[in-house]
C-alpha positions, 0 to 999 in steps of 0.5 A: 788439189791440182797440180799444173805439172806436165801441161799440154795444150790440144788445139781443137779449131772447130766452129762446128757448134754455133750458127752461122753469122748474121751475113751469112758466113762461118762463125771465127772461132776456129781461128781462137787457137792459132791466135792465142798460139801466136799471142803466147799461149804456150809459154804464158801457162808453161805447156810442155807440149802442144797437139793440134786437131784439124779443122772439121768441115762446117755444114750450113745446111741441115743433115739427116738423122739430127735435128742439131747444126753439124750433128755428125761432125759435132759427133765425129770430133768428139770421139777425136778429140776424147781420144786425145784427152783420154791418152794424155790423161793416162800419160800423167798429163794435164790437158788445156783443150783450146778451142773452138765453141762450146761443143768441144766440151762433149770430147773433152768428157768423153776422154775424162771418162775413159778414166772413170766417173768425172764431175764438172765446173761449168764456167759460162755466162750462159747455162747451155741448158738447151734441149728438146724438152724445151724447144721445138726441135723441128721449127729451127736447126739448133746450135750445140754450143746453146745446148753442151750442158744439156747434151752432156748430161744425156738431155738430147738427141742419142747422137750427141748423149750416148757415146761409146763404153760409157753407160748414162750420161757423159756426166751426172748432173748431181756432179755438175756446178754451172757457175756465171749465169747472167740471165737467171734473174731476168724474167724471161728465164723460165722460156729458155733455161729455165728447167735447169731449176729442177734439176740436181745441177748445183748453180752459182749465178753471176750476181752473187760471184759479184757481190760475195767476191771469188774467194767465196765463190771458189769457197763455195764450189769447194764446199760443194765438191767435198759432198760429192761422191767423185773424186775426178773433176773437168773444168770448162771455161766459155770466156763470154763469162767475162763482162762485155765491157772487157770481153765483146769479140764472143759469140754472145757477149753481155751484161753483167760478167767478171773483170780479167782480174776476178777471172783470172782469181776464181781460176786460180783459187779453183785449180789450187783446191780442186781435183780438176783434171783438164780444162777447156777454153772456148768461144774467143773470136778472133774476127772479132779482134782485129788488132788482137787486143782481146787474145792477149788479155785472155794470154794474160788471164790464162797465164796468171791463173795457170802458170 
């Protein structure tokens, strides 16, 4: 059972893994932590501390040794930012790394691990199951927010899977759920993350979260966390979960997805069952909120589920 004592917020504003906008410009979510800061973050979920990282330098163009967008920054913040993870960890703390893109998650495990083999709740609308066995890696620059769960489980190139005093992949993919998939039933599917199927990685899609309700989901991955032979899990959180109709300021929204309110429950319930150890929060853009009226619902959602 988690218990939410000694907070602590890691502020992580890097847009480094996602491509850059269609006119060209950086992507917005690097602003996400500064906004939710501002809306009440810290107060809503009761953080006794707030650490905050300096933004990385975003690349556009592509760079030698990788074949991934901003490969060497990606690298280089995930070993600042495990280090972060891995000291408050060791202090007795439990840390809500806000960011940012996806690709904060690589850090985020790399510091779990300083402690010993870590499992994975992998809350996404999306797989990120990219990698090279599924895409020509020489035709396009590729994104690491597409790919995070594919990198963290030692499918990529090494600059992104092998990480320093960690031996195999950041995690076990036989210790991975990935939970909210939306795309799975389409028929194009197979084309993209298709081969996630073959995998050990334990997957519960969007379509059945809503028909059995989030009580039975989170039932269910409880179920599947007591067969497992880890007793450490993080949580990862990428809010395009969330149904476009409540949550179009991310980098992909769509169709279907969950309310704040069932969010918000399967959170809850999760963290009251499950050894979770630390969470991420990534892909808020602000730029797509002018008004700031998305950053305070998520405030909300993250406080009701935490506090």
């Amino acid at each position: 059972m988690t218990r939410l004592t000694n907070a602590i917020i890691i502020c992580a504003p890097s847009n480094l893994g996602l491509r850059p906008e269609t006119d060209g410009h950086e992507p917005g979510t690097w602003e996400a932590p500064s906004v939710l800061m501002a809306e009440g973050l810290q107060a809503a979920i009761g953080a006794v501390e707030v650490e905050w990282l300096s933004r990385p330098k975003y690349r556009f163009d592509a760079e030698s040794g990788t074949r991934v967008r901003n490969g060497h920054g990606i690298r280089d913040y995930s070993v600042e930012l495990g280090g972060a993870v891995a000291a408050h960890l060791a202090a007795g703390n439990f840390p809500i790394v806000v960011g940012g893109d996806c690709s904060i998650l690589l850090g985020c495990l790399l510091g779990a691990n300083a402690a010993g083999r870590v499992g994975l709740l992998h809350i996404d609308g999306h797989s990120d199951f990219f990698h090279p066995g599924n895409y020509d890696t020489q035709s396009r620059l590729r994104s690491a927010a597409g790919m995070d769960l594919a990198l963290a489980t030692g499918r990529g190139e090494a600059l992104l899977t092998q990480w320093p005093g960690i031996d195999g992949p950041l995690v076990r993919e036989e210790d991975v759920t990935q939970i909210g998939e939306r795309d799975a039933l389409r028929a194009e599917y197979a084309q993209y993350y298709g081969d996630i199927r073959d995998t050990a990685i334990n997957r519960i899609i969007v379509q059945d979260m809503l028909r059995d309700g989030m009580s039975a989901t989170a039932k269910k991955v409880a179920e599947w966390v007591s067969r497992r032979e880890v007793s450490r899990f993080w949580l990862h959180l990428d809010i395009d979960v969330l149904s476009e109709a409540v949550m179009p300021a991310v980098d992909s929204p769509g169709e279907p997805g969950l309310t704040f309110d069932q969010l918000s429950q399967l959170i809850a319930r999760l963290t009251v069952q499950l050894p979770i150890i630390g969470i991420d929060v990534t892909i808020y853009d602000p730029e797509k909120d002018p008004d700031r009226h998305y950053a305070r619902q998520i405030v909300e959602c993250l406080g009701k589920a935490l506090s």
